[in-house]
VMD Tcl script that draws the C-alpha trace (Angstrom):
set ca {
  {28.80 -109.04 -6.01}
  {31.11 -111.00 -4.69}
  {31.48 -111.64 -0.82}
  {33.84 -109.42 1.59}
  {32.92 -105.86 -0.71}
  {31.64 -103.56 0.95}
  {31.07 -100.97 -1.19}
  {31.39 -99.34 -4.77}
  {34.77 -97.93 -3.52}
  {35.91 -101.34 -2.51}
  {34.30 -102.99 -5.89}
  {36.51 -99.90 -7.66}
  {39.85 -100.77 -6.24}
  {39.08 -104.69 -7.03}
  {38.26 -104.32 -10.56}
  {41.88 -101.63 -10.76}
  {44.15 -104.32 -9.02}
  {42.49 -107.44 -11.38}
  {42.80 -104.81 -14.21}
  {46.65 -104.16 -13.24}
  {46.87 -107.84 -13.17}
  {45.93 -108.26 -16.33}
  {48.60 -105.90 -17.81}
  {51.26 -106.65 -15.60}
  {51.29 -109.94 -17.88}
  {51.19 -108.26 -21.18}
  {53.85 -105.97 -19.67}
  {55.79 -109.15 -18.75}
  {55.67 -110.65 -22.19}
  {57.06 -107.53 -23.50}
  {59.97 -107.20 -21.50}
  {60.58 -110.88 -22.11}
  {61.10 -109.90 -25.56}
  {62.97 -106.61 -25.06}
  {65.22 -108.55 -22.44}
  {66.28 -111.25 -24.97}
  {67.12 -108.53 -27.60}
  {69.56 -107.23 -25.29}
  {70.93 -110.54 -24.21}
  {71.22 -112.10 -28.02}
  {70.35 -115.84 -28.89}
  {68.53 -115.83 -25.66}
  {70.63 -117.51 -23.51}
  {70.95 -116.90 -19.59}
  {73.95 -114.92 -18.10}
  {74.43 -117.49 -15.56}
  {77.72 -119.69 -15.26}
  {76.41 -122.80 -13.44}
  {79.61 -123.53 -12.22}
  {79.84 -120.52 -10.42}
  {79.27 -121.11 -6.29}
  {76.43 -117.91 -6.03}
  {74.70 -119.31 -9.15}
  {74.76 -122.94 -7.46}
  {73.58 -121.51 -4.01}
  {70.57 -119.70 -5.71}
  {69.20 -122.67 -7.63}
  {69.55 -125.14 -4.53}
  {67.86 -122.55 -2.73}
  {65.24 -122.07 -5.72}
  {64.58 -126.11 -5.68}
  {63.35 -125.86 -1.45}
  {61.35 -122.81 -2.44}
  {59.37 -124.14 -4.87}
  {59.12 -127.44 -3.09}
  {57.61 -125.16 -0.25}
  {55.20 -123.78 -2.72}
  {53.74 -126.77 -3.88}
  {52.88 -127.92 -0.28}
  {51.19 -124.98 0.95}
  {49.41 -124.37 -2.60}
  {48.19 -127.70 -1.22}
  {47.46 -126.45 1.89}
  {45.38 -123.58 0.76}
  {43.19 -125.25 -1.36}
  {42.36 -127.49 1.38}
  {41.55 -124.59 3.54}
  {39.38 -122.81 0.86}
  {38.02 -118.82 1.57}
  {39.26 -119.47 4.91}
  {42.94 -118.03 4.53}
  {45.88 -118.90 6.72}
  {48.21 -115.34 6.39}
  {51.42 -117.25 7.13}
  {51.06 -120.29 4.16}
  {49.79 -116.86 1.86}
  {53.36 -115.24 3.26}
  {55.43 -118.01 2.90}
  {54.30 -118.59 -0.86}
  {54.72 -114.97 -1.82}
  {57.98 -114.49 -0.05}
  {59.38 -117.79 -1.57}
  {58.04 -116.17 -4.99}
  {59.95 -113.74 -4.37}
  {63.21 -114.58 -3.76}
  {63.21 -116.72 -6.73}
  {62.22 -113.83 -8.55}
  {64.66 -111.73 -7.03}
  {67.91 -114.05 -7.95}
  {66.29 -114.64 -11.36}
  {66.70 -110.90 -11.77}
  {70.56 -111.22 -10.46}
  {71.86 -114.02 -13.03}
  {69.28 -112.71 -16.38}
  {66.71 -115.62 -16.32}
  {64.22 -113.65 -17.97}
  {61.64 -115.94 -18.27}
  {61.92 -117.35 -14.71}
  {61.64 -113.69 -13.43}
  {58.37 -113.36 -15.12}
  {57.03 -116.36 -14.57}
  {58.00 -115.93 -10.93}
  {56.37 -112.16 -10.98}
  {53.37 -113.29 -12.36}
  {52.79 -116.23 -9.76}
  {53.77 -113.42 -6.99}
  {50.83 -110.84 -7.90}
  {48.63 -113.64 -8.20}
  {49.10 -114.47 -4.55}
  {49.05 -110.68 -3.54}
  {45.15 -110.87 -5.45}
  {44.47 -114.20 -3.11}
  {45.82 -111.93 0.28}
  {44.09 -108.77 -0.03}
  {40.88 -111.42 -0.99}
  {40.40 -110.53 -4.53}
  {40.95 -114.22 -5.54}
  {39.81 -117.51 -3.69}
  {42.32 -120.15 -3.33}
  {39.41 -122.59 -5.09}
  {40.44 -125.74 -6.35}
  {40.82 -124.39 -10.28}
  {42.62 -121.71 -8.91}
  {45.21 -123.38 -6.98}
  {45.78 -125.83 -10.24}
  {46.34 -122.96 -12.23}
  {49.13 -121.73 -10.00}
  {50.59 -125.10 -9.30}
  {50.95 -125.98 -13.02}
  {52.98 -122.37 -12.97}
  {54.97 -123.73 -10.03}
  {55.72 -127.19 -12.00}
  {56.61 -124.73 -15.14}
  {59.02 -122.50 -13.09}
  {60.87 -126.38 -11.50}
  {61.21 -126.79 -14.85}
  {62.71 -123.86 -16.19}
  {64.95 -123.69 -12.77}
  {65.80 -127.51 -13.90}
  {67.73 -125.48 -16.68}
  {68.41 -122.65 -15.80}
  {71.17 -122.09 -18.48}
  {68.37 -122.23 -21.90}
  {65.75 -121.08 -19.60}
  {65.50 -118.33 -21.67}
  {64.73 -119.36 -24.88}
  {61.92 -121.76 -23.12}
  {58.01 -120.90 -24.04}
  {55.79 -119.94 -21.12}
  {52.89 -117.80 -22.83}
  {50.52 -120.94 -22.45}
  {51.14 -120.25 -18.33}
  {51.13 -116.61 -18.34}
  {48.02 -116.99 -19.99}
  {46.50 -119.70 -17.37}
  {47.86 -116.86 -14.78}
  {45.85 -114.29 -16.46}
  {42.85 -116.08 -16.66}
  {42.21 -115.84 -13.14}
  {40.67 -113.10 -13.19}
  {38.71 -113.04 -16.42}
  {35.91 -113.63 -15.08}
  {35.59 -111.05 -12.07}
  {36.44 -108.30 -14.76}
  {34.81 -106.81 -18.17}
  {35.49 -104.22 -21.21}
  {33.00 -101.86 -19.21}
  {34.42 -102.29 -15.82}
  {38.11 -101.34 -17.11}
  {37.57 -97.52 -17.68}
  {37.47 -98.05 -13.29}
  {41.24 -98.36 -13.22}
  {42.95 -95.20 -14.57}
  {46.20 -96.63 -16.24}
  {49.49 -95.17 -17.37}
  {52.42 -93.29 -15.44}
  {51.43 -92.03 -11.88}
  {50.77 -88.47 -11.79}
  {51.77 -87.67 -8.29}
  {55.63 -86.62 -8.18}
  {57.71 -89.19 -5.86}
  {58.36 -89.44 -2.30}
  {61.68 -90.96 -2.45}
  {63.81 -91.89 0.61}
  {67.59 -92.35 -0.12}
  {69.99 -94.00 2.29}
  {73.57 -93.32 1.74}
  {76.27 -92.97 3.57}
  {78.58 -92.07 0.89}
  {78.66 -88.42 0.18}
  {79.53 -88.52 -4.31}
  {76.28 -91.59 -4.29}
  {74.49 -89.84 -2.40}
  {75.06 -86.59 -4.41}
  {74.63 -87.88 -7.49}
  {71.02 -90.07 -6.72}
  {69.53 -86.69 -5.19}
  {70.10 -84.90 -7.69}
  {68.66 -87.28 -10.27}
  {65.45 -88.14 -8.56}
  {64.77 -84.07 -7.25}
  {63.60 -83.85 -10.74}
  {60.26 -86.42 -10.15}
  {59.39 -85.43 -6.80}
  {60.32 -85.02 -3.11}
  {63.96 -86.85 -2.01}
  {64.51 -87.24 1.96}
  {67.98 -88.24 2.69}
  {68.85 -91.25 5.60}
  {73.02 -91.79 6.19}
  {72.31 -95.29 7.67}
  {69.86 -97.71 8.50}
  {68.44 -96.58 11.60}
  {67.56 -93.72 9.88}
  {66.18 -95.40 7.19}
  {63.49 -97.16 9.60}
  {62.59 -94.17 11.08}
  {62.02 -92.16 8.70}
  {59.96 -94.41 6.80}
  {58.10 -95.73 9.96}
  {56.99 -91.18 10.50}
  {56.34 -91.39 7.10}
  {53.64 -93.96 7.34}
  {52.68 -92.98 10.20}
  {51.67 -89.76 8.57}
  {50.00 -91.27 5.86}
  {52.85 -90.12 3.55}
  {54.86 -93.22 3.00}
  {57.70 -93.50 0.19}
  {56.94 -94.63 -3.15}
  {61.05 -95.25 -3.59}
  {63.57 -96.29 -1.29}
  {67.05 -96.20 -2.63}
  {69.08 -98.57 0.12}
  {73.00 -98.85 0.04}
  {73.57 -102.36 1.74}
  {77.06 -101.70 3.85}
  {76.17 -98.90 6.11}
  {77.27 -97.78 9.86}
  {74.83 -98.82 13.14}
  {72.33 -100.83 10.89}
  {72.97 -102.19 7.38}
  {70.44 -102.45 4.34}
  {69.84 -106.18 4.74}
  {68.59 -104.85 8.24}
  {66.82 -101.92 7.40}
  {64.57 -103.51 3.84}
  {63.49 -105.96 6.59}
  {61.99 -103.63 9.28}
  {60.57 -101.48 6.48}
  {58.63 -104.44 4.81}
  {57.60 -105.90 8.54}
  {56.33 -102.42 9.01}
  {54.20 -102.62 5.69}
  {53.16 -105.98 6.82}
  {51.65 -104.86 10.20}
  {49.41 -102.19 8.32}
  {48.16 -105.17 5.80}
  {50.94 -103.37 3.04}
  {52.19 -106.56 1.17}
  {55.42 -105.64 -0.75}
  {53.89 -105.96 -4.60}
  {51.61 -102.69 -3.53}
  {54.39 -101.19 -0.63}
  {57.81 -98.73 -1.45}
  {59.44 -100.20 -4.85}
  {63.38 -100.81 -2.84}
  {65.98 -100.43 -5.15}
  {69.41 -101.53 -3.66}
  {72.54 -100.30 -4.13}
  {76.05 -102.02 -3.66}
  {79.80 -101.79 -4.35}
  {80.83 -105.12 -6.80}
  {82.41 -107.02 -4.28}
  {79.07 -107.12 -2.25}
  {77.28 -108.58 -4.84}
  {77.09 -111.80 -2.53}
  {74.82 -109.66 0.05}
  {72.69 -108.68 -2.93}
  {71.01 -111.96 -2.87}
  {70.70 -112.17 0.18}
  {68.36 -109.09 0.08}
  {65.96 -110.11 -2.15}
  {64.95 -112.61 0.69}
  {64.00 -109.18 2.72}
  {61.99 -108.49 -0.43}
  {63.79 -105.57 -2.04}
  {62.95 -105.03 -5.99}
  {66.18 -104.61 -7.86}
  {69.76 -103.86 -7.32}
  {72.39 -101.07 -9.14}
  {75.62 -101.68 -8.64}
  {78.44 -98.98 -8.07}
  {79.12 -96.18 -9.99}
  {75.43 -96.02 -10.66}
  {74.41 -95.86 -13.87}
  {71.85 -93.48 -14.06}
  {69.91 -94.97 -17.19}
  {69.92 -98.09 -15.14}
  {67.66 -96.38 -12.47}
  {65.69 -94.82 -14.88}
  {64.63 -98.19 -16.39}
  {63.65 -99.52 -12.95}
  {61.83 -96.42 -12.34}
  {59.39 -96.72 -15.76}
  {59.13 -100.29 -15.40}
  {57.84 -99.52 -12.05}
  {55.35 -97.09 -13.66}
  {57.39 -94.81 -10.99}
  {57.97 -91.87 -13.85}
  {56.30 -91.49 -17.37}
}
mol new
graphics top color blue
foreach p $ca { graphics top sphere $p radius 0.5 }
foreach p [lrange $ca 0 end-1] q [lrange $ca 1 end] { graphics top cylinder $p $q radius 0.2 }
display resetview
C-alpha cells in the first residue's frame, strides 16, 4: 500500500480519482473529435491578428515557460511537495486551458486539461512528482509550446501519443478489479446551484432552467456570492454550480470566482474537485472573460444565454445525466 493511506476509505477514494483520471482522457479524446465535427476541416477559430488572441498566446508562452521550471523544481524536491510550485503549475494550466476554451483550440484545451488533473493527482498525493513522472508531464508541456507555437492548425495536430503518456501515470496504482471502487456515470444527487445575477430576465430565465436538477439559491452581486458560498461550506453543503455574471454592483465576478476558489483552497478544495463556475457576460465584456479564467472559473456563456449551451457544460461536467 502505498505511503500517506490510511485506510480502506482513503485507498477507495484513490483508486475513484486515478479511475476518473483515466476516463477523463478517453472523455477528452472524444470531445476532441465531436469538437472538430462542429468546427469543420479542423481549423482553430482564432484570428491571430486579433489583439485578445495575441495577448493570450504571449501570456500562454510565460506560462508554460513557468511550468517547465517548477516541473524542474519538483522533481528535485521529490515526495516532499512545495504547495505553492504545485499551485503555480496548476493555475498556469489553467489559464491556458481556460483561453484555449475562448478562441476553439481544441486540442490545446485537452492537452492542457489533462496536464491540469494530473497535477491535482500529485496535490492531494495520489502521484509522486518522481523523476519518470515529471518527464512524462514535461514532454506534455513541450507538446502544448508546440501546439501554442501554432495555434491557428493546432487543431488538426496529433496528441494521442501524450494523452496516452498522461494516462499512464497511473496504470500502475490501478487494476480491472479495483475499478468496480469508483461508481461512474451522472451524479445522482440533484444540484446545489448558486446563481449570481443582477439582471432580473437572466436571472429568471437560469432559475428556472436549473430548478429542474436540483436546489437554485439566488446572489444579486458579488458580496453575496462570497457569502453565501462561504455558509454553504461552512455547513458542509457547498455548491456543485456557480453561475457568475462578471459586471455586477459592490463586488464584480472577477472578484467574487477569486474569494470563492481562495476559500476552497484554505479547506485543501483544489478547483478540478471544487464548484464547476460557469461565467456569464454581455459581448462587449468578452475582454474580462479571459481575464477570469486566471481566477479559475470553468467556462463562459455569453448573453442571451443559450440554454443548450449550459446544458452541454452541465453533462460534460457529469453535472446532469
Amino acid at each position: 500500500m502505498p505511503s500517506g493511506y490510511r485506510d480502506a476509505t482513503e485507498v477507495a477514494r484513490a483508486i475513484g480519482e486515478f479511475d476518473r483520471f483515466k476516463r477523463n482522457v478517453g472523455t477528452v479524446r472524444m470531445g476532441i473529435d465531436a469538437n472538430e465535427k462542429q468546427i469543420g476541416k479542423g481549423r482553430a477559430m482564432i484570428n491571430l491578428d486579433d489583439e485578445l488572441a495575441e495577448d493570450y498566446l504571449a501570456e500562454c508562452r510565460e506560462h508554460l515557460d513557468t511550468v517547465d521550471t517548477d516541473l524542474m523544481a519538483m522533481e528535485n524536491g521529490g515526495a516532499k511537495l512545495d504547495e505553492e510550485l504545485v499551485n503555480r503549475v496548476f493555475r498556469a494550466l489553467h489559464s491556458v486551458k481556460g483561453g484555449a476554451g475562448f478562441f476553439e483550440l481544441v486540442k490545446v484545451r485537452g492537452l492542457a486539461h489533462q496536464m491540469e488533473e494530473a497535477m491535482a493527482l500529485i496535490r492531494s498525493r495520489k502521484i509522486v512528482p518522481t523523476p519518470s513522472v515529471v518527464r512524462v508531464l514535461l514532454g506534455a508541456n513541450d507538446r502544448l509550446s508546440e501546439l501554442l507555437e501554432d495555434a491557428g492548425s493546432s487543431n488538426e495536430a496529433e496528441i494521442n501519443e501524450v494523452l496516452g503518456a498522461l494516462a499512464g501515470l497511473c496504470t500502475d496504482q490501478t487494476s480491472a478489479a479495483q475499478e468496480a471502487v469508483c461508481a461512474g456515470g451522472p451524479r445522482g444527487m440533484p444540484l446545489r446551484v448558486l446563481l449570481v445575477e443582477d439582471n432580473f430576465a437572466s436571472r429568471l430565465l437560469l432559475q428556472s432552467f436549473l430548478s429542474r436538477y436540483g436546489e437554485c439559491h439566488i446572489a444579486v452581486n458579488g458580496r453575496e456570492a462570497v457569502e453565501a458560498f462561504q455558509a454553504a461550506l461552512e455547513r458542509g453543503q457547498s455548491y456543485d454550480l456557480v453561475c457568475m455574471d462578471i459586471m455586477m454592483p459592490e463586488m464584480d465576478g472577477r472578484e467574487a470566482v477569486r474569494r470563492i476558489r481562495a476559500m476552497e483552497e484554505s479547506r485543501g478544495i483544489l478547483s478540478t474537485y471544487g464548484a464547476k463556475i460557469i461565467m456569464t457576460t454581455a459581448v462587449d465584456e468578452i475582454k474580462d472573460v479571459v481575464l477570469c479564467f486566471k481566477e479559475l472559473c470553468d467556462a463562459y456563456l455569453v448573453k442571451p444565454i443559450d440554454l443548450s449551451q449550459l446544458l452541454s457544460h452541465l453533462r460534460a461536467y457529469r453535472l446532469v445525466p
